[in-house]
MIDOSE-1310 file (N, C-alpha, C; in nm, 2 decimals, decimal comma, always signed):
residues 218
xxxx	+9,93/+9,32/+10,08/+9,99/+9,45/+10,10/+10,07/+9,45/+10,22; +10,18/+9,56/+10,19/+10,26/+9,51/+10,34/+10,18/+9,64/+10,48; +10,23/+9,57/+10,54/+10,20/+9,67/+10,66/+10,30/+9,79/+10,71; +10,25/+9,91/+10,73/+10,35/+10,00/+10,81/+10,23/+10,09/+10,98
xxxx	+10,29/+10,17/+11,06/+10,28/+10,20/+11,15/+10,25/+10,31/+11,09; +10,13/+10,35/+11,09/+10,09/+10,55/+11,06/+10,07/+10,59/+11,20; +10,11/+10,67/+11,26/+10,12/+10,74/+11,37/+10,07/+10,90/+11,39; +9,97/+10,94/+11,43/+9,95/+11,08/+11,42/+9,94/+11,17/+11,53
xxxx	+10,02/+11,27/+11,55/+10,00/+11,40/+11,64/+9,82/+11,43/+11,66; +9,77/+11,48/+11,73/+9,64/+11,53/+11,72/+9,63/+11,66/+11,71; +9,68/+11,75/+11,83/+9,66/+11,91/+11,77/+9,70/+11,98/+11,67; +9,61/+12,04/+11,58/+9,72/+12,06/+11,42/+9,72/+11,96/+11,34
xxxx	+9,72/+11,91/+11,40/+9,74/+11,72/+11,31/+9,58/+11,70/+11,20; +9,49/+11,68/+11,33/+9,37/+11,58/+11,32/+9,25/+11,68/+11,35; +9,27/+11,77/+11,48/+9,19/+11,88/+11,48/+9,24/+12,03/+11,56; +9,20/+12,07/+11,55/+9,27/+12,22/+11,55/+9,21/+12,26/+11,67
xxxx	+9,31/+12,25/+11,82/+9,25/+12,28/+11,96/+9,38/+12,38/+11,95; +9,44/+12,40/+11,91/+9,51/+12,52/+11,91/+9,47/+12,63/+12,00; +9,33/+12,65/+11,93/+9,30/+12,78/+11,99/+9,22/+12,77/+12,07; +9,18/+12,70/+12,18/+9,12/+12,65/+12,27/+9,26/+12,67/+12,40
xxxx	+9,39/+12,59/+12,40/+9,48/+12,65/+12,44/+9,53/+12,76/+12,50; +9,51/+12,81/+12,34/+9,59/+12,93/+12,32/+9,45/+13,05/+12,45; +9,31/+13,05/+12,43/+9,24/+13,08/+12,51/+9,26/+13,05/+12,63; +9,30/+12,95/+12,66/+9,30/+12,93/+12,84/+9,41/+12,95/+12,90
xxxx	+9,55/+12,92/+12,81/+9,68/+13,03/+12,85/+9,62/+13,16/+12,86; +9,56/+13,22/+12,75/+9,61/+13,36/+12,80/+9,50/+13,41/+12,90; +9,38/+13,34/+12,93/+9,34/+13,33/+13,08/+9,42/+13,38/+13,19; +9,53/+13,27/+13,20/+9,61/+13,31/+13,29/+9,72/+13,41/+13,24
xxxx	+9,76/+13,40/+13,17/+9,88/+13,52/+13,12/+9,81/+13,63/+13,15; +9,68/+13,66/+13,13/+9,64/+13,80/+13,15/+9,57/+13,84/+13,33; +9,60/+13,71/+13,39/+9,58/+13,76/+13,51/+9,65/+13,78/+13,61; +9,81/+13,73/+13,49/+9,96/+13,75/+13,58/+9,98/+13,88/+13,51
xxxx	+9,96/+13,95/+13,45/+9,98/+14,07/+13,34/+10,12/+14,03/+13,24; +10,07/+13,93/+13,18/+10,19/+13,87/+13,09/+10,12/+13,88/+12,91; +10,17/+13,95/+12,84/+10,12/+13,99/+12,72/+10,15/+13,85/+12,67; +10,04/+13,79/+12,62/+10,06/+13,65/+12,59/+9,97/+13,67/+12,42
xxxx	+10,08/+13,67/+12,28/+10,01/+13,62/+12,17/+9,98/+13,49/+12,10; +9,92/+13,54/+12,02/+9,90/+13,36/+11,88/+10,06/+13,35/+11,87; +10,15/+13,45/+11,83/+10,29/+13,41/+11,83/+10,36/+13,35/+11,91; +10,35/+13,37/+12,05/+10,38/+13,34/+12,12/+10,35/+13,20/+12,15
xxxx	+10,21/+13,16/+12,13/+10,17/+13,05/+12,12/+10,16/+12,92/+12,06; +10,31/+12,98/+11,94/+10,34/+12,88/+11,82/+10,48/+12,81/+11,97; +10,54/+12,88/+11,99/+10,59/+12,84/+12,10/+10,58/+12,68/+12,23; +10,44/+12,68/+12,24/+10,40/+12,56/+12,25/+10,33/+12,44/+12,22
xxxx	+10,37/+12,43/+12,12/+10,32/+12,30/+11,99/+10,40/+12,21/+12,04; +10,32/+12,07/+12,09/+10,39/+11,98/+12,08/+10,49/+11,97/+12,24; +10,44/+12,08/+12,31/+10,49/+12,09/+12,45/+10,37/+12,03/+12,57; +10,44/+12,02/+12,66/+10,36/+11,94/+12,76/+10,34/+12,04/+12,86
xxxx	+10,19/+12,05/+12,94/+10,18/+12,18/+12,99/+10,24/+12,23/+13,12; +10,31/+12,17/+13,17/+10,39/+12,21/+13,27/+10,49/+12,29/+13,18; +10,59/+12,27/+13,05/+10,66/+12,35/+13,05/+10,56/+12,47/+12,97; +10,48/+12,45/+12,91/+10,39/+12,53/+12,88/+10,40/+12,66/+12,97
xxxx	+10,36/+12,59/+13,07/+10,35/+12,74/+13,20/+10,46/+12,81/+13,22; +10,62/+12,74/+13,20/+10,71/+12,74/+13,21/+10,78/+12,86/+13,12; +10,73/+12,84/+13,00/+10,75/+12,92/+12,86/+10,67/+13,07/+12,93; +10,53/+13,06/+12,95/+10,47/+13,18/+12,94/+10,54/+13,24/+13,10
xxxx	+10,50/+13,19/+13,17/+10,58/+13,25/+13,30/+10,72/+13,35/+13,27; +10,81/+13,31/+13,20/+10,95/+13,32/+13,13/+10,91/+13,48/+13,03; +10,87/+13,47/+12,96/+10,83/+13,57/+12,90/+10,76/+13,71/+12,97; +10,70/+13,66/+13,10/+10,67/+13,77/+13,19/+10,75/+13,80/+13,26
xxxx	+10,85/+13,70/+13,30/+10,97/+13,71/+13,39/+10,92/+13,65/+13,51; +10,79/+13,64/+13,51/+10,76/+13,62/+13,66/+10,82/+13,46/+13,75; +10,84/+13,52/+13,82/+10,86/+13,40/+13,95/+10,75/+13,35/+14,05; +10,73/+13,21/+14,06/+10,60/+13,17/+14,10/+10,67/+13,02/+14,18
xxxx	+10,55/+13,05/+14,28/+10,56/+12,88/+14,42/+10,54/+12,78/+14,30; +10,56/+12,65/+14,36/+10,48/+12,54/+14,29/+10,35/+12,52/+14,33; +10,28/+12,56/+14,42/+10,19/+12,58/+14,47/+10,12/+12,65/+14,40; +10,16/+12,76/+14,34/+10,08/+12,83/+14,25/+10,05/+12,79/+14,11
xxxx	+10,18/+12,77/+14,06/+10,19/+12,72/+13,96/+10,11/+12,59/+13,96; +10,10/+12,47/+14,06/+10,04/+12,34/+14,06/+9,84/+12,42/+14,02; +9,83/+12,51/+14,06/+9,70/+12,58/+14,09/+9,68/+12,63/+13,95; +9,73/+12,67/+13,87/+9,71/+12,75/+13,75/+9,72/+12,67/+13,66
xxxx	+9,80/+12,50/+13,66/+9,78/+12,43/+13,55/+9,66/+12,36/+13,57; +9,61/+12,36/+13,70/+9,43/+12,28/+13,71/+9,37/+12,39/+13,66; +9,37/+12,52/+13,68/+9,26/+12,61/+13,63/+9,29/+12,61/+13,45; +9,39/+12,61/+13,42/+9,40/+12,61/+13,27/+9,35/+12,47/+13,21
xxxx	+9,37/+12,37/+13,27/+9,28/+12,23/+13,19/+9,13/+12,23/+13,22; +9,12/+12,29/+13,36/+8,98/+12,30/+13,37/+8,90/+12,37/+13,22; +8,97/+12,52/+13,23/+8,86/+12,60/+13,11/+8,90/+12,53/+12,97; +9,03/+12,48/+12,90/+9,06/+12,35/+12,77/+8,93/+12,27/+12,79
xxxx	+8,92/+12,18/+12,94/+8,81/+12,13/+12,90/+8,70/+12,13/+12,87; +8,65/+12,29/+12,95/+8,49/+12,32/+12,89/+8,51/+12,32/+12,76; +8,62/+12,45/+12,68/+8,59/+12,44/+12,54/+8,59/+12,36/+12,46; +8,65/+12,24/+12,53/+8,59/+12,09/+12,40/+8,49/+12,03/+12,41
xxxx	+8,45/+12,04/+12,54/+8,33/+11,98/+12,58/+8,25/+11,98/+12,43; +8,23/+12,09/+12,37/+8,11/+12,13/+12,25/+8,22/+12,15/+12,14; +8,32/+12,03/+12,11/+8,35/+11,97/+12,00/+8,24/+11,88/+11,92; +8,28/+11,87/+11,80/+8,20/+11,83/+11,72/+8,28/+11,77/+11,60
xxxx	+8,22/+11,69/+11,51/+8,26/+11,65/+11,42/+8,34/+11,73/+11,30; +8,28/+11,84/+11,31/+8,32/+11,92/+11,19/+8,47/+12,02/+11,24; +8,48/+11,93/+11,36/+8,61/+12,03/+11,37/+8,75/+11,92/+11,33; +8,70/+11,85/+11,29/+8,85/+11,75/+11,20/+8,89/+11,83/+11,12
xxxx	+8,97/+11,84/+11,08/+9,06/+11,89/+10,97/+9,03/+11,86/+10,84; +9,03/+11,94/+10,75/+8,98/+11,93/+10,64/+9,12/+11,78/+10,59; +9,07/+11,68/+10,48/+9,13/+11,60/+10,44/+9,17/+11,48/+10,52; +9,16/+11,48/+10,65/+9,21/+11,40/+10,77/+9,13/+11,26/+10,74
xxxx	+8,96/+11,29/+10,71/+8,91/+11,17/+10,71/+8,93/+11,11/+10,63; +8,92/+11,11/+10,46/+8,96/+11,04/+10,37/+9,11/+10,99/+10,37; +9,20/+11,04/+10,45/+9,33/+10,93/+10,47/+9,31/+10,84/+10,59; +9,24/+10,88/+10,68/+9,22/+10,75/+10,78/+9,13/+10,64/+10,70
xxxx	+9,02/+10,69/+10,64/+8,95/+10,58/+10,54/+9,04/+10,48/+10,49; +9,14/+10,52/+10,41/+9,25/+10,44/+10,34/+9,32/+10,36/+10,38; +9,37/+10,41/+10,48/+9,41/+10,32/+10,60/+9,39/+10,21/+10,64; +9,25/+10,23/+10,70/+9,18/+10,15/+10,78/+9,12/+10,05/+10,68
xxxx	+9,13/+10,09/+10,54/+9,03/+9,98/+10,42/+9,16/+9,87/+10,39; +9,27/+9,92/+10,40/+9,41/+9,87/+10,32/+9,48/+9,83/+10,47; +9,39/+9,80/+10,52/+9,44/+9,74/+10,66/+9,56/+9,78/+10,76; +9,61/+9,87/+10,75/+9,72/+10,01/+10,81/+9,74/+10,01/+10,96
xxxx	+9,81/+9,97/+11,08/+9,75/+10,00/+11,18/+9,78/+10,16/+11,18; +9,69/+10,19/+11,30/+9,70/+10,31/+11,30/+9,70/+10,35/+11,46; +9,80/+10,45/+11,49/+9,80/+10,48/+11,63/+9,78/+10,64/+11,63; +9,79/+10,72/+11,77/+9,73/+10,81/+11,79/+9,87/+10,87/+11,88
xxxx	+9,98/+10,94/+11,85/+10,08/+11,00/+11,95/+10,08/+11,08/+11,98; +10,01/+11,17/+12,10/+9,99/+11,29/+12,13/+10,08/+11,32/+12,27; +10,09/+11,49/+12,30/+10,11/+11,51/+12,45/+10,03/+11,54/+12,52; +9,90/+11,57/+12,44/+9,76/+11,62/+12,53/+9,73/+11,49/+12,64
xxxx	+9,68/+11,52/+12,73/+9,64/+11,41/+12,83/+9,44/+11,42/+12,77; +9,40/+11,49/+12,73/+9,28/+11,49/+12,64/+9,20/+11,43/+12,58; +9,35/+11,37/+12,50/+9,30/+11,28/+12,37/+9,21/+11,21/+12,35; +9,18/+11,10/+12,42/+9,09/+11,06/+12,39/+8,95/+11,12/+12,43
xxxx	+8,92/+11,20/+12,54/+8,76/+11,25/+12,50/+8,76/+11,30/+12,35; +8,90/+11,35/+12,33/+8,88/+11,44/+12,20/+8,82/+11,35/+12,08; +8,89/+11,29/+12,06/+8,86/+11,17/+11,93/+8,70/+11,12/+11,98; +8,69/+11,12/+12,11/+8,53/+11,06/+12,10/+8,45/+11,15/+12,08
xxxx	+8,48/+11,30/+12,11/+8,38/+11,42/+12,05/+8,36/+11,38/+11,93; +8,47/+11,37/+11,86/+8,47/+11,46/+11,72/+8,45/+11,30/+11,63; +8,41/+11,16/+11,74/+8,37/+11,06/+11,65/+8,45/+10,95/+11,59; +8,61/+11,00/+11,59/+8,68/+10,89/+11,51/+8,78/+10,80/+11,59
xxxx	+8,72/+10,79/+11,79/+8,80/+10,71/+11,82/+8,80/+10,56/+11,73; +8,72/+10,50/+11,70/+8,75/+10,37/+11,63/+8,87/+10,37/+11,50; +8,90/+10,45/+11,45/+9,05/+10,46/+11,35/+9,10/+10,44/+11,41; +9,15/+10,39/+11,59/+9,27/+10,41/+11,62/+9,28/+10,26/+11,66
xxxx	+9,38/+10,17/+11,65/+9,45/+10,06/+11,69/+9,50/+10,09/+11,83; +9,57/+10,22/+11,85/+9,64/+10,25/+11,95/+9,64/+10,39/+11,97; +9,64/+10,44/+12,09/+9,67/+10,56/+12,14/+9,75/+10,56/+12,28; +9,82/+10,64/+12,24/+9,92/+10,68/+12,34/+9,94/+10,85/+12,35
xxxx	+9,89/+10,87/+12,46/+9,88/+11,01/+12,48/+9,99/+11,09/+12,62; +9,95/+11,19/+12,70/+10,05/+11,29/+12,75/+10,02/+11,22/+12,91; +9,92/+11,06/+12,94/+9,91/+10,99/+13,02/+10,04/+10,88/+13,04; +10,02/+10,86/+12,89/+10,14/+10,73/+12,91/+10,29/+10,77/+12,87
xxxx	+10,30/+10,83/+12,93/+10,49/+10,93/+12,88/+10,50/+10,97/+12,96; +10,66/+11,02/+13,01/+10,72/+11,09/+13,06/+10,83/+11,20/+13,02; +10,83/+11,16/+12,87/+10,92/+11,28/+12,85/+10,91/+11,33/+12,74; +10,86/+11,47/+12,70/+10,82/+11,54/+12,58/+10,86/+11,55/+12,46
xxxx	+10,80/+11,58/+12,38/+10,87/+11,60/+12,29/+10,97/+11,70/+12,28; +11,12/+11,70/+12,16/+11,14/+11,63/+12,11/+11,23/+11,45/+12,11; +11,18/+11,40/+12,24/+11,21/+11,30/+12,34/+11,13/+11,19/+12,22; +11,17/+11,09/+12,16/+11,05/+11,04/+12,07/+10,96/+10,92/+12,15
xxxx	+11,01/+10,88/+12,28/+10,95/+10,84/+12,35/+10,76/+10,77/+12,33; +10,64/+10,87/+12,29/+10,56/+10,89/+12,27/+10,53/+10,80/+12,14; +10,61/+10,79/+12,03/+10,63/+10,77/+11,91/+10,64/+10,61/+11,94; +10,77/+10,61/+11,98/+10,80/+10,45/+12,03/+10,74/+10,34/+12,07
xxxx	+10,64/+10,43/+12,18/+10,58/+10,36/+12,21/+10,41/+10,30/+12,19; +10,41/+10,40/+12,09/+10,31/+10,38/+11,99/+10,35/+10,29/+11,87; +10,45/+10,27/+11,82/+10,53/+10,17/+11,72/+10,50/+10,03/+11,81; +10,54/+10,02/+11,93/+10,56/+9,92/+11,97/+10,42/+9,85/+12,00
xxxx	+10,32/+9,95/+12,05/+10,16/+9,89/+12,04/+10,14/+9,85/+11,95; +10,15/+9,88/+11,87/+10,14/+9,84/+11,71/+10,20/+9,72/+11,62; +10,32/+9,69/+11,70/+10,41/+9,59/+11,69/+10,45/+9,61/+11,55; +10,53/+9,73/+11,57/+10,57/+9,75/+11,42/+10,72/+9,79/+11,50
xxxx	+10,85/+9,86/+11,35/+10,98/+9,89/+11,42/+10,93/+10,00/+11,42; +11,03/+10,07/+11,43/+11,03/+10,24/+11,41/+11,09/+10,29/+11,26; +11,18/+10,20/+11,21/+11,14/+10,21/+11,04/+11,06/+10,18/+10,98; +10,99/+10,09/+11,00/+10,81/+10,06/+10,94/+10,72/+10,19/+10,99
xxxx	+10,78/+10,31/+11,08/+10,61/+10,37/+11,10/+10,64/+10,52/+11,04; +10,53/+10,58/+11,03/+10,54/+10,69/+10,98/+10,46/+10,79/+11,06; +10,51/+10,94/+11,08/+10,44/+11,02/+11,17/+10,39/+11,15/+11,11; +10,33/+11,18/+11,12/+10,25/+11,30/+11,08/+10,22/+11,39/+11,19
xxxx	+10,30/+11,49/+11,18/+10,32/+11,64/+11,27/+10,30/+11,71/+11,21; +10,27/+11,86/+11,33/+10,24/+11,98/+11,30/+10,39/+12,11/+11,36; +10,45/+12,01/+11,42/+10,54/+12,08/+11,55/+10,70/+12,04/+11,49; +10,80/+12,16/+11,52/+10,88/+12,12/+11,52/+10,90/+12,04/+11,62
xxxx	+10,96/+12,02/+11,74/+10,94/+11,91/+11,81/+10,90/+11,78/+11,78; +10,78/+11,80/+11,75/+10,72/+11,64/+11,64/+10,82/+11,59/+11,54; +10,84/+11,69/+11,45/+10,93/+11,60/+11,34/+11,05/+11,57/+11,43; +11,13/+11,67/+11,50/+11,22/+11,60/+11,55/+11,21/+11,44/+11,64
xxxx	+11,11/+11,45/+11,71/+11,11/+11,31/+11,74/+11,12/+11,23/+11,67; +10,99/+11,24/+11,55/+10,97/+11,11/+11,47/+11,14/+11,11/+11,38; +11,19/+11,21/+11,38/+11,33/+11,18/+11,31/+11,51/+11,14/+11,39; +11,45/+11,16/+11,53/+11,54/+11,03/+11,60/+11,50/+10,93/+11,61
xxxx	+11,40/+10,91/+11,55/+11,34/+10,78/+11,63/+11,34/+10,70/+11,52; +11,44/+10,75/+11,39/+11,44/+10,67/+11,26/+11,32/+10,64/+11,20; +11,19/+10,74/+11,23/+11,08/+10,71/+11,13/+11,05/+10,85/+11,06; +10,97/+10,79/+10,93/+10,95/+10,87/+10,81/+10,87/+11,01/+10,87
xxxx	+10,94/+11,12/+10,86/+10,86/+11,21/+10,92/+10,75/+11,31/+10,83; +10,63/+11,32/+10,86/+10,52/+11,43/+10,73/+10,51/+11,53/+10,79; +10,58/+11,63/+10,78/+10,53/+11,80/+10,82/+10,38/+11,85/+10,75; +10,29/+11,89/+10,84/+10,15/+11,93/+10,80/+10,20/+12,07/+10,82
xxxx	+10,18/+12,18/+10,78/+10,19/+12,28/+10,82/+10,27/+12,38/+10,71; +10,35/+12,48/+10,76/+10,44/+12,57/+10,69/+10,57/+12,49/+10,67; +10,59/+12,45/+10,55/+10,74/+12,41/+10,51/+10,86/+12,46/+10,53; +10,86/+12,60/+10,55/+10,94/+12,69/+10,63/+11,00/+12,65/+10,81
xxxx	+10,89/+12,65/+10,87/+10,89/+12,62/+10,98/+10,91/+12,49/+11,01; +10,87/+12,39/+10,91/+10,87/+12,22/+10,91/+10,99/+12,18/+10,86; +11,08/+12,25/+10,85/+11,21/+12,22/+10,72/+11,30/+12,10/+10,77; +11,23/+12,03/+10,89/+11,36/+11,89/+10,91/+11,27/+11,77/+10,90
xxxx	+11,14/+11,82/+10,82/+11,05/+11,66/+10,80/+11,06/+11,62/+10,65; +11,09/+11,49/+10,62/+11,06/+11,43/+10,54/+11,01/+11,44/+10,42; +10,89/+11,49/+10,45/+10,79/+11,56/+10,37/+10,75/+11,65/+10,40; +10,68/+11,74/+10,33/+10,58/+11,85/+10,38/+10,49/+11,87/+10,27
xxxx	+10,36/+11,88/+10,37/+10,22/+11,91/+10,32/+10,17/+12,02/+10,43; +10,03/+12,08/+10,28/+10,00/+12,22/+10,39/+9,92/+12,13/+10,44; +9,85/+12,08/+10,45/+9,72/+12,02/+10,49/+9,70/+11,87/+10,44; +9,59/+11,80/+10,49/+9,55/+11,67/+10,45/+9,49/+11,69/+10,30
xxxx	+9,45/+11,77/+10,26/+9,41/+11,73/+10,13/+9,51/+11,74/+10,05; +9,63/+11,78/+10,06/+9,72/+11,76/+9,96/+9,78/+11,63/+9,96; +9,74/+11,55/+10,04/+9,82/+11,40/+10,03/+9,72/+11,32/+9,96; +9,75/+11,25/+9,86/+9,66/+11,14/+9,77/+9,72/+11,01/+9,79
xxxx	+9,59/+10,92/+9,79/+9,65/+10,79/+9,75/+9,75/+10,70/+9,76; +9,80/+10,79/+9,63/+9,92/+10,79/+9,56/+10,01/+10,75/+9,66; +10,07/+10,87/+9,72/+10,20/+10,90/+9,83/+10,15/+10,81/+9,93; +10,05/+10,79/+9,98/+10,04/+10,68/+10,10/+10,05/+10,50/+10,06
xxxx	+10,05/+10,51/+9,94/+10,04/+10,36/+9,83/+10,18/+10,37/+9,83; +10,28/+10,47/+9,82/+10,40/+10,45/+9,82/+10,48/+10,46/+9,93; +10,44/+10,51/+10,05/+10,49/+10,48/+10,21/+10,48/+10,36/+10,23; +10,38/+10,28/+10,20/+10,33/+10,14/+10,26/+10,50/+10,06/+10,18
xx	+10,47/+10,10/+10,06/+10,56/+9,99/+9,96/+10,70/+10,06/+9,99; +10,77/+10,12/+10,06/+10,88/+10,14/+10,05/+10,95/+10,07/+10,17
């Protein structure tokens, strides 16, 4: 069978820290008095948390030191990390396991391309760091998405091209990467909002088999 690079986002992707996030932003958003929503919060998918702060700060208007700001992105990862701390298995994503199964049976490398600097406790919470061949997370990059950088260099651990790999996002930003970077892009999410990926699926359970028997072979 031939080989290709599966590459996956994690938040949205694999498990849903979204709202873990979206809780410790608005921590701070509401102690700068910055009305900070879930809408708002679609805003940073796939962003790195400095501009994170950047986005929400902007919306308040407010102006802030770096000093402060350096202060409010340690308090915001600090309370992210209690809330995963008491991750667990059952917060994968519905459908996620049975395609890593496939993978990993049909011999697939498989890498991990995130902007979280997280990542890996996360995958060791929730149990499936061994799926991964490779991980490349918001430690080993310097430039965000939709920079495909992160991507790249997860193809390249993998010693695959960037037309052999394929990526699986939740973020605009995400597809845009995986789609300069000349690889097959799978939008997880709203097809509306996903409209420059490749594919689109709402979720892992709508991908069979099938469709992944024919990524490999094309």
């Amino acid at each position: 069978m031939k080989q290709k690079a599966f590459i996956f986002d994690l938040d949205g992707v694999i498990v849903d820290t979204a709202k873990y996030h979206y809780l410790a932003w608005q921590k701070i958003a509401n102690r700068l008095g910055i009305y900070f929503t879930h809408e708002h919060n679609e805003l940073l998918k796939g962003v790195s948390r400095v501009q994170s702060l950047e986005i929400i700060l902007g919306l308040g208007k407010v102006e802030a030191s770096q000093e402060d700001k350096d202060t409010w992105l340690v308090e915001k990862n600090e309370d992210y990390l209690n809330y995963i701390t008491n991750m667990e298995a059952d917060e994968i994503l519905d459908g996620v396991l049975p395609v890593l199964e496939w993978l990993k049976e049909s011999n697939q490398p498989i890498a991990l391309g995130s902007a979280s600097k997280n990542a890996r406790p996360i995958l060791e919470k929730v149990g499936i760091m061994d799926y991964f061949d490779a991980i490349v997370d918001g430690n080993d990059v310097t430039n965000a998405k939709p920079d495909p950088e992160v991507f790249l260099i997860a193809a390249q651990k993998l010693g695959k091209t960037a037309q052999d790999s394929i990526v699986f996002e939740d973020s605009v930003a995400g597809i845009q990467a995986a789609n300069i970077a000349g690889m097959v892009s799978i939008g997880i999410g709203d097809k509306s909002v996903l409209n420059e990926a490749q594919f689109n699926f709402k979720n892992f359970t709508e991908i069979h088999t099938q469709f992944l028997q024919t990524l490999v072979n094309k």
